[in-house]
Structure formats: structure tokens, C-alpha cells
GULO-622870 format. One record per atom (N, C-alpha, C, O): residue number from 1; residue in three letters; atom name; z negated, y, x. Coordinates in pm, whole numbers, plus 50000, padded with zeros to 5 digits. Example, Ala and Ser with C-alpha at 12.3 -4.5 7.8 and 13.67 -1.06 7.14 Angstrom:
// GULO-622870
k;r;a;zz;yy;xx
1;Ala;N;49220;49431;51319
1;Ala;CA;49220;49550;51230
1;Ala;C;49220;49670;51320
1;Ala;O;49154;49668;51424
2;Ser;N;49292;49775;51285
2;Ser;CA;49286;49894;51367
2;Ser;C;49213;50003;51290
2;Ser;O;49196;50114;51341
// end
This chain:
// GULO-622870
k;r;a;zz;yy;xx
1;Unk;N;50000;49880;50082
1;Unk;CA;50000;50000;50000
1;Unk;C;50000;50127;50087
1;Unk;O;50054;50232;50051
2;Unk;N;49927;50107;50218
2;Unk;CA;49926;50255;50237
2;Unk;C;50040;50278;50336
2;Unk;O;50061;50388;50386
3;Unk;N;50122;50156;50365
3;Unk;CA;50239;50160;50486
3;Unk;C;50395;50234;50360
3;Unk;O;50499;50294;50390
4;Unk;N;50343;50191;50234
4;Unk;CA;50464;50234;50116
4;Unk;C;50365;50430;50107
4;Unk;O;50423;50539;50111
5;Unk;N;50287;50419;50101
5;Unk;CA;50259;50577;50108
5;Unk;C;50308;50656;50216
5;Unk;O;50359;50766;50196
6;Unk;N;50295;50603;50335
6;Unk;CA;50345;50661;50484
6;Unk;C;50538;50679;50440
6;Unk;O;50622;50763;50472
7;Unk;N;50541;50574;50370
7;Unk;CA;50739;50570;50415
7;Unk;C;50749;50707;50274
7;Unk;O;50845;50784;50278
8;Unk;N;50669;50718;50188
8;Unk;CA;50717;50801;50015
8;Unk;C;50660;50963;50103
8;Unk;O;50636;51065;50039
9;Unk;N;50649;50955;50229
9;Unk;CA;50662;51157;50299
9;Unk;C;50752;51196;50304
9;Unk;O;50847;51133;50350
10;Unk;N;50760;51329;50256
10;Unk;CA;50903;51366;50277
10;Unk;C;50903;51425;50407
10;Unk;O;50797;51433;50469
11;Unk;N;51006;51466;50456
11;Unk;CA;51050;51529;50618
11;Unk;C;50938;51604;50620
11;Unk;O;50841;51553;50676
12;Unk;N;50924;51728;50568
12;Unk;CA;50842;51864;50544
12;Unk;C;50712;51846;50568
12;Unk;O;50641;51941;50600
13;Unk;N;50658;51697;50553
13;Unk;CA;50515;51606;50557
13;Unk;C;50449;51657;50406
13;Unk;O;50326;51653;50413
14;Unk;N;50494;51701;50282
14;Unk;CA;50454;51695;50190
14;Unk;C;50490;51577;50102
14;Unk;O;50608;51548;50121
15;Unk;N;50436;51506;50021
15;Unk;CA;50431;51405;49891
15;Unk;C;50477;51446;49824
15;Unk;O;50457;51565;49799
16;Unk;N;50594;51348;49733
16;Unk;CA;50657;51414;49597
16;Unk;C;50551;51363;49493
16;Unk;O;50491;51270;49546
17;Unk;N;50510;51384;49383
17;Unk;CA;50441;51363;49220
17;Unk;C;50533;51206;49209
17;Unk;O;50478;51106;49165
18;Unk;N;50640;51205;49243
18;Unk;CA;50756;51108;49166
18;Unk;C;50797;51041;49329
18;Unk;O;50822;51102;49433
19;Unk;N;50794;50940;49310
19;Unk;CA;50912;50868;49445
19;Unk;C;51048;50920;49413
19;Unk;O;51084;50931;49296
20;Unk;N;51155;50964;49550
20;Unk;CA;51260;51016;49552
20;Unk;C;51276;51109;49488
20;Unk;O;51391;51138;49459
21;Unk;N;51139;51214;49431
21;Unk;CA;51168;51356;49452
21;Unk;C;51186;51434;49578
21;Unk;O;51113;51433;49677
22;Unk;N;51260;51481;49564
22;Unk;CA;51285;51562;49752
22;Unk;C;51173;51674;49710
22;Unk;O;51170;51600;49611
23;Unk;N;51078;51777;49686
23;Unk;CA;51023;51825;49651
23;Unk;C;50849;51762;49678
23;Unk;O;50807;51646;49672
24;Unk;N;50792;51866;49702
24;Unk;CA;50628;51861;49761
24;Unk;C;50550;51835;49660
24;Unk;O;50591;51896;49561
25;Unk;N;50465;51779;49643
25;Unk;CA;50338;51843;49505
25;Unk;C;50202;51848;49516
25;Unk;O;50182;51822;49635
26;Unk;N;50114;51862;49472
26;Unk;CA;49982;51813;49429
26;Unk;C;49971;51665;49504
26;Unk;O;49886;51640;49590
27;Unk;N;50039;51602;49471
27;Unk;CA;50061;51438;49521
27;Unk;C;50007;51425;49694
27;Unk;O;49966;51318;49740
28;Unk;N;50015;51570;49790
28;Unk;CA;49994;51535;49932
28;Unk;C;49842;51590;49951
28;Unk;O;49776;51576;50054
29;Unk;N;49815;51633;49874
29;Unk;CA;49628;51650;49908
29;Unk;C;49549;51502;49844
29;Unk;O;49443;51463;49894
30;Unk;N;49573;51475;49801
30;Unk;CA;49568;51306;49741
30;Unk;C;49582;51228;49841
30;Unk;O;49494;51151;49880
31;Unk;N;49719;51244;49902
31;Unk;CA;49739;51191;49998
31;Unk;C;49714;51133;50130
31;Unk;O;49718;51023;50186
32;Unk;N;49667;51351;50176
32;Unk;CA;49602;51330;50309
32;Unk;C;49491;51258;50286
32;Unk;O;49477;51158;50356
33;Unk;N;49391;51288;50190
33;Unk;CA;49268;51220;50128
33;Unk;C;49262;51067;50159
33;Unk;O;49161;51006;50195
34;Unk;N;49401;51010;50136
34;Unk;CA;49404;50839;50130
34;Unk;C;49407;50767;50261
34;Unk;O;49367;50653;50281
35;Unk;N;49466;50859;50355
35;Unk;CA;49514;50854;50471
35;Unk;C;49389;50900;50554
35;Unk;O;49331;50827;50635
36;Unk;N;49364;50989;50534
36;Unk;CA;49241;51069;50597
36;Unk;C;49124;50924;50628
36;Unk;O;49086;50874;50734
37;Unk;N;49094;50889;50487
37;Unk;CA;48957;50766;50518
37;Unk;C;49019;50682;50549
37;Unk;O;48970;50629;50649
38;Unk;N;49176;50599;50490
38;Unk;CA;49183;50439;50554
38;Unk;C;49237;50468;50707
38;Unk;O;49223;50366;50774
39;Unk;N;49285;50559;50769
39;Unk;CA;49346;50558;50903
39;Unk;C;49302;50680;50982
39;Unk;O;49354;50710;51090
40;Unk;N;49194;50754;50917
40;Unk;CA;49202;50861;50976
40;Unk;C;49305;50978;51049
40;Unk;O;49424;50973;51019
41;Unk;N;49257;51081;51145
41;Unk;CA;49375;51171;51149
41;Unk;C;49495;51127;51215
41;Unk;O;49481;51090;51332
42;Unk;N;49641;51121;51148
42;Unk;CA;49726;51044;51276
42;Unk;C;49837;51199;51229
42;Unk;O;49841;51294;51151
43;Unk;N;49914;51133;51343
43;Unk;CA;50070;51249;51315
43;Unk;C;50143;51275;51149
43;Unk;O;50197;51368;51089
44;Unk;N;50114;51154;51128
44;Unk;CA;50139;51181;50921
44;Unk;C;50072;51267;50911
44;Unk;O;50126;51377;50926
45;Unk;N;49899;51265;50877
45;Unk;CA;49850;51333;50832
45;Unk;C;49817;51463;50890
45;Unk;O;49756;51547;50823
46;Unk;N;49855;51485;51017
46;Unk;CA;49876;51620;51021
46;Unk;C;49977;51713;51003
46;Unk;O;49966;51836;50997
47;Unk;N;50128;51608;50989
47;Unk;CA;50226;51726;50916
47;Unk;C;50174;51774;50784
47;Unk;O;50192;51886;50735
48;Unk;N;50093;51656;50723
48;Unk;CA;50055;51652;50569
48;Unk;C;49994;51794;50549
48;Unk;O;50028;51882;50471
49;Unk;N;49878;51789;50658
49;Unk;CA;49797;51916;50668
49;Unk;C;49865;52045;50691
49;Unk;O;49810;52139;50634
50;Unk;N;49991;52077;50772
50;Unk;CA;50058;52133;50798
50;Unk;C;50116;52232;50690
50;Unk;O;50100;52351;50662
51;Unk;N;50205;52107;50636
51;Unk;CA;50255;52116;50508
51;Unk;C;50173;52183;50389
51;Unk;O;50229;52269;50320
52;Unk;N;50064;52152;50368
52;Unk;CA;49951;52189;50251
52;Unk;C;49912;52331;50306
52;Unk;O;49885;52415;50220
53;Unk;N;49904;52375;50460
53;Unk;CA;49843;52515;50505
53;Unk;C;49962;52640;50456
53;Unk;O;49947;52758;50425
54;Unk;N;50094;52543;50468
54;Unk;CA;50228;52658;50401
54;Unk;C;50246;52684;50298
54;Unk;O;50302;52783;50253
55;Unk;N;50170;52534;50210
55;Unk;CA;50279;52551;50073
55;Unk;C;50180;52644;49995
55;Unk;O;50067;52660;50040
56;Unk;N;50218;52707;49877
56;Unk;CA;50090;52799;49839
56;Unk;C;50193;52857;49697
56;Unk;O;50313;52831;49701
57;Unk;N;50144;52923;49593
57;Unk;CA;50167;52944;49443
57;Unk;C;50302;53041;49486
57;Unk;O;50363;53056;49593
58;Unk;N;50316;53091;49367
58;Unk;CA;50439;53203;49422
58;Unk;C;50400;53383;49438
58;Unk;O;50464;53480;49480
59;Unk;N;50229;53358;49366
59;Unk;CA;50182;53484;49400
59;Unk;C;50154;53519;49492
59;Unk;O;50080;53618;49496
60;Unk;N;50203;53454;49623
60;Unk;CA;50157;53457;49751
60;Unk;C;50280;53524;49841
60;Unk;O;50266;53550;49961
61;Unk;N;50389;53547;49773
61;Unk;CA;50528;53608;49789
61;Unk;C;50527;53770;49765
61;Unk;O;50537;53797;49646
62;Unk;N;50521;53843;49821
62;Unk;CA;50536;53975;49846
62;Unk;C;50597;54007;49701
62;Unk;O;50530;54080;49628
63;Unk;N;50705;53963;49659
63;Unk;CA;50755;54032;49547
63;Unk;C;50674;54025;49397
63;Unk;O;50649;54108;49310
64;Unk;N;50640;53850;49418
64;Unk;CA;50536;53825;49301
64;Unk;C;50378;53912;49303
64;Unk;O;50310;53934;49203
65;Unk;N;50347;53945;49422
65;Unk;CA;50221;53984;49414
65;Unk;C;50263;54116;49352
65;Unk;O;50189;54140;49257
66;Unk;N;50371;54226;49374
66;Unk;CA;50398;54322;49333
66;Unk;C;50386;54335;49206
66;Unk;O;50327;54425;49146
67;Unk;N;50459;54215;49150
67;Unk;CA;50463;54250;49000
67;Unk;C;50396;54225;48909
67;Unk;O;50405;54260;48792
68;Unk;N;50271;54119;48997
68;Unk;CA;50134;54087;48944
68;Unk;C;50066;54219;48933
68;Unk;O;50022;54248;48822
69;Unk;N;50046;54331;49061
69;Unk;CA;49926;54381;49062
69;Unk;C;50033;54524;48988
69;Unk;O;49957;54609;48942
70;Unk;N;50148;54555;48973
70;Unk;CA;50171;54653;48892
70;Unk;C;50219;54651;48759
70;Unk;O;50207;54744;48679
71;Unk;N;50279;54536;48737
71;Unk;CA;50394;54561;48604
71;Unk;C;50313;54400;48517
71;Unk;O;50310;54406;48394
72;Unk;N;50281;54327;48554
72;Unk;CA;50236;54213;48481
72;Unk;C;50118;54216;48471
72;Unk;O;50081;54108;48516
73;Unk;N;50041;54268;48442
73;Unk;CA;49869;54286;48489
73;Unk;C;49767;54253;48392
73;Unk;O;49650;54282;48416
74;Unk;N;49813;54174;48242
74;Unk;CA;49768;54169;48147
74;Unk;C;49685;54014;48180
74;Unk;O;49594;53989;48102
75;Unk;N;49705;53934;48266
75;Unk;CA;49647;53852;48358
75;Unk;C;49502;53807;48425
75;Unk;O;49432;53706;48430
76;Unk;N;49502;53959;48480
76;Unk;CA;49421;53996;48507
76;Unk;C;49328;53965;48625
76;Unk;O;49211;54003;48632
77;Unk;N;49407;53874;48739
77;Unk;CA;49385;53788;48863
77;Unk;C;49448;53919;48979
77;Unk;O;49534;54003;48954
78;Unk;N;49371;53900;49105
78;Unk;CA;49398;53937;49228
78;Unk;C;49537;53828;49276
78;Unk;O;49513;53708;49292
79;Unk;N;49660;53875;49293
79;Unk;CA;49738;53754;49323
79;Unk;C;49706;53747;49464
79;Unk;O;49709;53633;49510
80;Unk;N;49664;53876;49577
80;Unk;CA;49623;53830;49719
80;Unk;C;49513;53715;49781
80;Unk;O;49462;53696;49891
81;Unk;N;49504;53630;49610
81;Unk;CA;49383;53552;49675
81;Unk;C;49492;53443;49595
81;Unk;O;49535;53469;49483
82;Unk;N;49524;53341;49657
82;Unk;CA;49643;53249;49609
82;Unk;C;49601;53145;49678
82;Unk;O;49565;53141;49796
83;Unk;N;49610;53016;49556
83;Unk;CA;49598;52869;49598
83;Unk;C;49669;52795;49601
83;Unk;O;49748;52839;49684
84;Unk;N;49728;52649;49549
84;Unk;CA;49823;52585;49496
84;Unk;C;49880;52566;49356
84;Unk;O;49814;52578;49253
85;Unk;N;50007;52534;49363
85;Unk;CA;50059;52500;49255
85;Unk;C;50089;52341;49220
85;Unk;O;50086;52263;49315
86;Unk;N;50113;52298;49108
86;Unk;CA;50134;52201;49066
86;Unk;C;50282;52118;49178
86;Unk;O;50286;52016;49247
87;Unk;N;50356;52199;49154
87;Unk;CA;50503;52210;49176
87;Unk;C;50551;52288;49278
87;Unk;O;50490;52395;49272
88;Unk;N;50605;52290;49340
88;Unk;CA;50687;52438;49424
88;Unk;C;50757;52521;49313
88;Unk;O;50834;52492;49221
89;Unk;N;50703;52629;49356
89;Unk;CA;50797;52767;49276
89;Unk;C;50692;52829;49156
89;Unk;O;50686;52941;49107
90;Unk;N;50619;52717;49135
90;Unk;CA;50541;52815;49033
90;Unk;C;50405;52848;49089
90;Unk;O;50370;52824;49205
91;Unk;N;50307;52922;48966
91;Unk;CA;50219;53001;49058
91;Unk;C;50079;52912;49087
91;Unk;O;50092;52790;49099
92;Unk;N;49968;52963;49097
92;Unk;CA;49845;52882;49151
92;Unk;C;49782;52838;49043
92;Unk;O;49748;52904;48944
93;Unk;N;49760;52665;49076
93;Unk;CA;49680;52666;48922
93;Unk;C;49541;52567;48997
93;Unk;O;49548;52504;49103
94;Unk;N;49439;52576;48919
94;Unk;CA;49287;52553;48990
94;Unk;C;49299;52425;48999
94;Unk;O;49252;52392;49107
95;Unk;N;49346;52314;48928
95;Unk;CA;49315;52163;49009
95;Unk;C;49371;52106;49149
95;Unk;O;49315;52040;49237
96;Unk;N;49556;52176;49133
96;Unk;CA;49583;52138;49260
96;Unk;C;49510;52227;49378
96;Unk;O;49488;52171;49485
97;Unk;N;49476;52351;49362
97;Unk;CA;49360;52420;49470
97;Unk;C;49231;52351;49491
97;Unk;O;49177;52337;49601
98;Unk;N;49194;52317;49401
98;Unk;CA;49099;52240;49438
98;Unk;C;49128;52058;49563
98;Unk;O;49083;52039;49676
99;Unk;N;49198;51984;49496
99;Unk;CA;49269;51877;49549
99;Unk;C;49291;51980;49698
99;Unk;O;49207;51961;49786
100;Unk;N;49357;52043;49714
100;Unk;CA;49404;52077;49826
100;Unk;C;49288;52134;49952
100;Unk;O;49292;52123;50075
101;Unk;N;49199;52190;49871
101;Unk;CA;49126;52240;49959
101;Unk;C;48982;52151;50009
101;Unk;O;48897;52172;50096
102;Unk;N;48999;52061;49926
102;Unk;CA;48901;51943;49947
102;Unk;C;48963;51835;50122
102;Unk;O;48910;51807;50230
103;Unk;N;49133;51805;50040
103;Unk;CA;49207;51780;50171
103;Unk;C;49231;51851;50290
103;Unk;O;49272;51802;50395
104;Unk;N;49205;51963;50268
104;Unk;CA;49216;52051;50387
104;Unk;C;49073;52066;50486
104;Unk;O;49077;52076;50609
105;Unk;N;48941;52065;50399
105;Unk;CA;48809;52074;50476
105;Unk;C;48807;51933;50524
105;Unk;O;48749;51917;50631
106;Unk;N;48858;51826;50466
106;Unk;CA;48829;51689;50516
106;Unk;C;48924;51698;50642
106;Unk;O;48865;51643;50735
107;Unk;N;49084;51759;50696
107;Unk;CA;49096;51760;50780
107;Unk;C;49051;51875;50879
107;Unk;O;49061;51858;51001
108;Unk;N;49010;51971;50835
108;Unk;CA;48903;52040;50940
108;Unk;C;48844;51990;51032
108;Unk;O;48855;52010;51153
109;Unk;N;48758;51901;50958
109;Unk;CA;48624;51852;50972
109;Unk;C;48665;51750;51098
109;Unk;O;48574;51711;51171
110;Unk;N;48775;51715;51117
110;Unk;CA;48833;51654;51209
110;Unk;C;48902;51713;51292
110;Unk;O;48840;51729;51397
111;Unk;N;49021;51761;51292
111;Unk;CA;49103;51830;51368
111;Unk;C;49049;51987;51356
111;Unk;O;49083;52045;51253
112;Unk;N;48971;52058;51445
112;Unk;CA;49024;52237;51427
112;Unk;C;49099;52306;51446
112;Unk;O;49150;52324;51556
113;Unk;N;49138;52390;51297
113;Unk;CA;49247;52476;51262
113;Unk;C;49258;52603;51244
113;Unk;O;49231;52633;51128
114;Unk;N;49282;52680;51302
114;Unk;CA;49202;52829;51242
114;Unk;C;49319;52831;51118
114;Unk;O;49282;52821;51001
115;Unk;N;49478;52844;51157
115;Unk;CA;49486;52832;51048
115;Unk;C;49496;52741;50912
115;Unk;O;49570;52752;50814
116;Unk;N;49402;52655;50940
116;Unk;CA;49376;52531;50784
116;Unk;C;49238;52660;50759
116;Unk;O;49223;52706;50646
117;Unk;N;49164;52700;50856
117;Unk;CA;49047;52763;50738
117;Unk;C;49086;52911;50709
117;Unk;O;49034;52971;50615
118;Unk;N;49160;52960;50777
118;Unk;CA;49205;53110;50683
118;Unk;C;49294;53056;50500
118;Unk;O;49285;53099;50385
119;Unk;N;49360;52961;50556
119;Unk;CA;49391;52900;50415
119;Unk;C;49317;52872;50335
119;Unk;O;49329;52932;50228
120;Unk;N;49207;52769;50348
120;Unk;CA;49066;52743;50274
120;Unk;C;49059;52867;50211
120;Unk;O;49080;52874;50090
121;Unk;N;49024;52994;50296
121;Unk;CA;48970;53095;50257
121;Unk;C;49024;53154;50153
121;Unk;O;48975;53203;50051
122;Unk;N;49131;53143;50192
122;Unk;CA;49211;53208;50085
122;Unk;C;49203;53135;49915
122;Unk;O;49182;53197;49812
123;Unk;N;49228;52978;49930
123;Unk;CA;49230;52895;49854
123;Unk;C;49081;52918;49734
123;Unk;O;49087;52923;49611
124;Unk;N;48931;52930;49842
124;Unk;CA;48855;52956;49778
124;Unk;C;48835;53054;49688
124;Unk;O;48809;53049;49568
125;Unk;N;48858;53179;49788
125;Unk;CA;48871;53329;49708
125;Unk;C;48953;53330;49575
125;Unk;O;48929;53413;49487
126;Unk;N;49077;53212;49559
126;Unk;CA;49117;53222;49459
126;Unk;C;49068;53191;49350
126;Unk;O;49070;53264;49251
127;Unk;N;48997;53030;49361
127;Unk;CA;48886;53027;49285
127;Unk;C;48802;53083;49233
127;Unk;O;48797;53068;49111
128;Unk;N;48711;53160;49289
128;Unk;CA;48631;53279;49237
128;Unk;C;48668;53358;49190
128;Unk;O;48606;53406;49095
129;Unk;N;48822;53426;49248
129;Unk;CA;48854;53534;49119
129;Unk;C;48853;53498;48997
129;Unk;O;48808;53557;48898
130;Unk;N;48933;53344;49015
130;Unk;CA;49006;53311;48876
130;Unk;C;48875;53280;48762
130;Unk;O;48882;53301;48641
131;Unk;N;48778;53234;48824
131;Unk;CA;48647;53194;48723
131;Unk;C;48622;53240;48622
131;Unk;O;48607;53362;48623
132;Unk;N;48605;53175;48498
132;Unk;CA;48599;53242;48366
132;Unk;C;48481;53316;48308
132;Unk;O;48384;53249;48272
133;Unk;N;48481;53458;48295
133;Unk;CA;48348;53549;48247
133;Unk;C;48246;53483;48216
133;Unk;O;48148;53518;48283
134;Unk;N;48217;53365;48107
134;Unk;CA;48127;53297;48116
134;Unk;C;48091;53172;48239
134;Unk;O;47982;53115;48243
135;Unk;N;48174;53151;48310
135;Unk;CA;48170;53041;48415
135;Unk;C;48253;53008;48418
135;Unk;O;48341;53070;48359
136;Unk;N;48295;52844;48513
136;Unk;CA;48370;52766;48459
136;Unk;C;48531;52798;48465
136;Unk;O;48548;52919;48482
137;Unk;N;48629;52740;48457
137;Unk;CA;48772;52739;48501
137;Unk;C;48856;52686;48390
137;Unk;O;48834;52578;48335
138;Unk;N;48953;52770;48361
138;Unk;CA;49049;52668;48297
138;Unk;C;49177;52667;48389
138;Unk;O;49159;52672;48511
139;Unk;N;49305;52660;48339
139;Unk;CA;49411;52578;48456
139;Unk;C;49409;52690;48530
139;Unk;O;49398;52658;48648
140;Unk;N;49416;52845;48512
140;Unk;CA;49425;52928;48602
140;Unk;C;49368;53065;48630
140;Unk;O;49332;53120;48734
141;Unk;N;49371;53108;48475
141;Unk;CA;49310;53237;48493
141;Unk;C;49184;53273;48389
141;Unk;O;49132;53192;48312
142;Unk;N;49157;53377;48399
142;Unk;CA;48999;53393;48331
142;Unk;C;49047;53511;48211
142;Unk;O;48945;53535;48146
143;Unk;N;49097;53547;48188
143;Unk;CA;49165;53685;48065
143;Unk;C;49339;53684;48089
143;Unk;O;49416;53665;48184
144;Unk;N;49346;53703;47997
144;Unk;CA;49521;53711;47969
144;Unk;C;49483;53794;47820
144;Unk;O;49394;53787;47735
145;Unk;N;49607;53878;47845
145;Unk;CA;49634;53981;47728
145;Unk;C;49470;54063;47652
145;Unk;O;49451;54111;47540
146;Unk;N;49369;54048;47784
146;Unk;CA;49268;54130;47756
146;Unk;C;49176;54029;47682
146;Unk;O;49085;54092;47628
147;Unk;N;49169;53912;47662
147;Unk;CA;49099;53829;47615
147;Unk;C;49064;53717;47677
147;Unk;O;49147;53627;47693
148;Unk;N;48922;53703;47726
148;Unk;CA;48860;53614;47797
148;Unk;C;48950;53483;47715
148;Unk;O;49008;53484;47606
149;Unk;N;48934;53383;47811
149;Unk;CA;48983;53245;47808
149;Unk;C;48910;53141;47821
149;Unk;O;48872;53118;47936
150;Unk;N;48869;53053;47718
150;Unk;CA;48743;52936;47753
150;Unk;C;48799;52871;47837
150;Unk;O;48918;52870;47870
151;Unk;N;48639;52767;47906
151;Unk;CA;48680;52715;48029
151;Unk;C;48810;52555;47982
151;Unk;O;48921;52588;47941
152;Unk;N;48787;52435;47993
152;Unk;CA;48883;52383;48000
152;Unk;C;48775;52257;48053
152;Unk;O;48701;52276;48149
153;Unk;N;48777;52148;47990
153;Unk;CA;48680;52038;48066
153;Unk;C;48740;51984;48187
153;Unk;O;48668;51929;48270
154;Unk;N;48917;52000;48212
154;Unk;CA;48921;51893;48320
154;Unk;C;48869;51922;48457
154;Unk;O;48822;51848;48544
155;Unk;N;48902;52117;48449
155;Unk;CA;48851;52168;48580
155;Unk;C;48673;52219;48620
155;Unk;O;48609;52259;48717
156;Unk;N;48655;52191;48496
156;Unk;CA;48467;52198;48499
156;Unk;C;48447;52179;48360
156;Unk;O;48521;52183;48262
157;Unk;N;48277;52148;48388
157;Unk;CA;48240;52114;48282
157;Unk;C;48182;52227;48173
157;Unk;O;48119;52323;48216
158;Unk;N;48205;52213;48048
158;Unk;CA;48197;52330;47961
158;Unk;C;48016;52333;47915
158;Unk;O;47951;52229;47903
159;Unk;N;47969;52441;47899
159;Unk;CA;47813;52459;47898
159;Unk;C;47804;52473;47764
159;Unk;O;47694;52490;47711
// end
């Protein structure tokens, strides 16, 4: 099983969601995770890590942050604090940040990176913005269109 996980990397050292997606996902913080405990750190898992320190939402793009913090703002998120996305191309949503940043301190904790923990950092900060007025997380943000947003059980638990 984990020699069919090693061969399903793509070049880039990110995991597709799907076998023979050419495309990264959520799927490589899982990954490094699997790899990380049965084999510890090898050259896979540090493109993996590699890969996870680049890939990042699309609010993390100069143009998107623009139109976050002037013209789209009903949102109501810092886009300079950006985590992962589900997918490539779309924006940060809190489970794959989480997944990711769990995979990323586990390869810390092994290999040191300055940049795997400016990423963390970033990853975290996103978290905290995004946190919902009463606590708690739903897939991404905490107010849209000026109205708080309940939390969401998968990404925490509701009080």
C-alpha cells in the first residue's frame, strides 16, 4: 500500500484527491502524514513538504488579495493571512489548512525549515482570522454579507 502511494505523486511532489489527476490536493498533507510515520522523512516526503510550503488558496495572489481587501469585502477575512485550498485555484478553506499544517509541523519537527514555519505561520494566522464570533470554524469564513456564520461540526465542535 504505501509503495502504490509513493508511485500516485505527481512530479510537483503533490497528491491528486483522484488517481491520474495531474493536479495537487488536500490528498498530500494526508499523505506526507502516511509517509511521515511508516518511513519517515525520505526524498518523497520532502518534495511533498515542498510542494505543500508553495501551494496555498488564491487569496495569496496579489490580484486576489486586492479584490478581497477593496472591492469584495462583504467577507470579511484578512486575505494576507492564507491557508489551503481544497483544489488548486480556489481560495483557503479551514480543513485542508488544518490537514496541511498538521503535515507541515510533523515535518518540521524533523527536517528544519524556515520556510515550512513562515508558512505554518501564515497557515495559522489564517485560522484565527477566519474563527467564528462565537468560536469555532465553519469551511472558511466567520461573516459574509455582514452576518455572522455558525460554526459547522466537521471543522469543530459546536457549543
Amino acid at each position: 500500500m504505501i509503495r502504490d502511494l509513493i508511485h500516485w505523486q505527481n512530479q510537483d511532489g503533490s497528491w491528486p484527491a483522484l488517481v491520474g489527476d495531474p493536479d495537487g490536493s488536500w490528498a498530500t498533507a494526508l499523505a506526507v502524514l502516511t509517509l511521515s510515520i511508516n518511513n519517515g522523512i525520505s526524498p518523497t516526503v520532502e518534495r511533498a513538504a515542498h510542494s505543500l510550503i508553495e501551494h496555498h488558496g488564491r487569496e495569496a495572489h496579489w490580484l486576489w488579495r486586492g479584490k478581497f481587501k477593496l472591492v469584495d469585502t462583504q467577507a470579511q477575512f484578512d486575505p494576507d493571512k492564507y491557508g489551503w485550498p481544497w483544489l488548486p485555484g480556489a481560495s483557503s478553506w479551514v480543513i485542508p489548512t488544518a490537514f496541511a499544517l498538521v503535515a507541515l509541523k510533523q515535518f518540521v519537527s524533523c527536517t528544519p525549515s524556515e520556510a515550512a514555519r513562515q508558512r505554518i505561520r501564515t497557515g495559522v494566522e489564517m485560522l484565527f482570522d477566519r474563527t467564528r464570533v462565537g468560536g469555532g470554524w465553519n469551511a472558511g469564513n466567520r461573516i459574509v454579507y455582514g452576518a455572522p456564520l455558525a460554526s459547522h461540526i466537521e471543522p469543530t465542535r459546536s457549543r
